[in-house]
C-alpha positions as CSV (number, residue, x, y, z in Angstrom):
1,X,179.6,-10.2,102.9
2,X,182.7,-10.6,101.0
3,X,184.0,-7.0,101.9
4,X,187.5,-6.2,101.0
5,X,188.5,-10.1,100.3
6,X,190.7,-10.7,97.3
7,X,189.2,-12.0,94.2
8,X,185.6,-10.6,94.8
9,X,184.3,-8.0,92.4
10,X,183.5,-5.1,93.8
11,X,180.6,-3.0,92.3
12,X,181.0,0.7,92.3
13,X,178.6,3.2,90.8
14,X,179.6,6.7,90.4
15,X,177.2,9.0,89.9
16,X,177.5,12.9,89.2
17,X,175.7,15.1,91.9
18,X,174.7,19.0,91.1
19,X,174.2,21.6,93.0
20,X,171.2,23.9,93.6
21,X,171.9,27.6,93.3
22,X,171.5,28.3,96.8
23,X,174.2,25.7,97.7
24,X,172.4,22.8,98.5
25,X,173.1,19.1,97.4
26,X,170.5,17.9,94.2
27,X,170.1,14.3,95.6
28,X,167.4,13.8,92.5
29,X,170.6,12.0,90.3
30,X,171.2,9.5,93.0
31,X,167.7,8.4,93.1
32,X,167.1,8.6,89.5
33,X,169.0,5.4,88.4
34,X,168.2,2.4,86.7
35,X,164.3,1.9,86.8
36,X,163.5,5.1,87.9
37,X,165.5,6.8,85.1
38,X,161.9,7.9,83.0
39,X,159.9,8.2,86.7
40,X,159.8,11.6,87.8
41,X,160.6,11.8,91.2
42,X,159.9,14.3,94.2
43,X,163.1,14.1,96.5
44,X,162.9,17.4,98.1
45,X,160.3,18.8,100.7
46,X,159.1,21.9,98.7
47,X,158.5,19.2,96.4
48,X,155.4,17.8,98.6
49,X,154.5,21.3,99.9
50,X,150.9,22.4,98.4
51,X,151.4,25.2,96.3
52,X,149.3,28.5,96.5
53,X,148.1,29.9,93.8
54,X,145.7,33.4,92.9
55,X,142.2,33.2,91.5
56,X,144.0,34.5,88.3
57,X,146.0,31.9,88.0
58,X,143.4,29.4,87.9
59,X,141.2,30.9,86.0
60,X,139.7,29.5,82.8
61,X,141.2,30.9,79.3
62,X,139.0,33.1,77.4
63,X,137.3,32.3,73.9
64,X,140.1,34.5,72.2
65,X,142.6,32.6,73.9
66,X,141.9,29.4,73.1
67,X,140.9,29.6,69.5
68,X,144.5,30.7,69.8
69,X,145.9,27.9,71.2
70,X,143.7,25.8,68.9
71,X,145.3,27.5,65.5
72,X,148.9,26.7,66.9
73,X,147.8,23.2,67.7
74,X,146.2,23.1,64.0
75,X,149.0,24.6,62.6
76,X,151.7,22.2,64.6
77,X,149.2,18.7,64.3
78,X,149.4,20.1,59.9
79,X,152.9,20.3,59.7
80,X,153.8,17.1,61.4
81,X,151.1,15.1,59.0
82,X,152.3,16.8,56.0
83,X,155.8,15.8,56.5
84,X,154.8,12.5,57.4
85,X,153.1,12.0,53.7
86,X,155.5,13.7,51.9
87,X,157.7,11.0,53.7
88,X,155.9,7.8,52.3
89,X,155.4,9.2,48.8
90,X,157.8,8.2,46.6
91,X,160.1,10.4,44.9
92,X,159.6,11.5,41.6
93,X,162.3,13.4,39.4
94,X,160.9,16.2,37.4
95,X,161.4,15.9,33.1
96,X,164.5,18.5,32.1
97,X,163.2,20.5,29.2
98,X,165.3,18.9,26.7
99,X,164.9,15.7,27.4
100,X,163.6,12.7,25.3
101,X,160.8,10.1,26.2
102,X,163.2,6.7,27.4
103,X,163.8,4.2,24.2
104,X,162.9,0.4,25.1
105,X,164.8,-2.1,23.2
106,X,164.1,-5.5,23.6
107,X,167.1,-7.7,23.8
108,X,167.3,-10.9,22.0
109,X,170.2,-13.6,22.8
110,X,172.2,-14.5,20.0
């Protein structure tokens, strides 16, 4: 264990730590490092603790509601796949008024 011996490297890893409005210490940074960066991870007891929640709450949306939903998803999925094709077509530039057909000439070496 090489601890404080001269010419051993010495690995340190600083890491910023927040603080929960009601004063506590957010230990979720210090677990979330290296593989577990894109993992979501559960480090506090409320966490684990089975939520509650009111028949209303969990309750199934109405007909009205989700035809709603399903126009803003339409309308969303639309605008994406529009601007995706408008992406891979070519662009063209538009004639000015004025402006002649393009003259070939065929070049001969002499």
């Amino acid at each position: 264990m090489d601890i404080g011996r001269p010419g051993t490297k010495s690995s340190t890893a600083l890491v910023a730590v927040s603080v929960g409005a009601d004063g506590t210490v957010d230990h979720t940074a210090i677990v979330k490092q290296g593989s577990n960066r894109d993992k979501t991870v559960f480090s506090k007891f409320t966490d684990l603790v089975e939520k509650e929640f009111d028949e209303d709450d969990l309750e199934r949306p109405s007909e009205e509601e989700e035809l709603k939903t399903a126009a803003k998803t339409r309308a969303a999925m639309e605008q994406l796949v529009t601007g995706k094709i408008a992406a891979a077509h070519p662009l063209h530039i538009e004639k000015s008024k004025g402006a002649r057909d393009p003259k070939f000439v065929r070049y001969t070496q002499t």
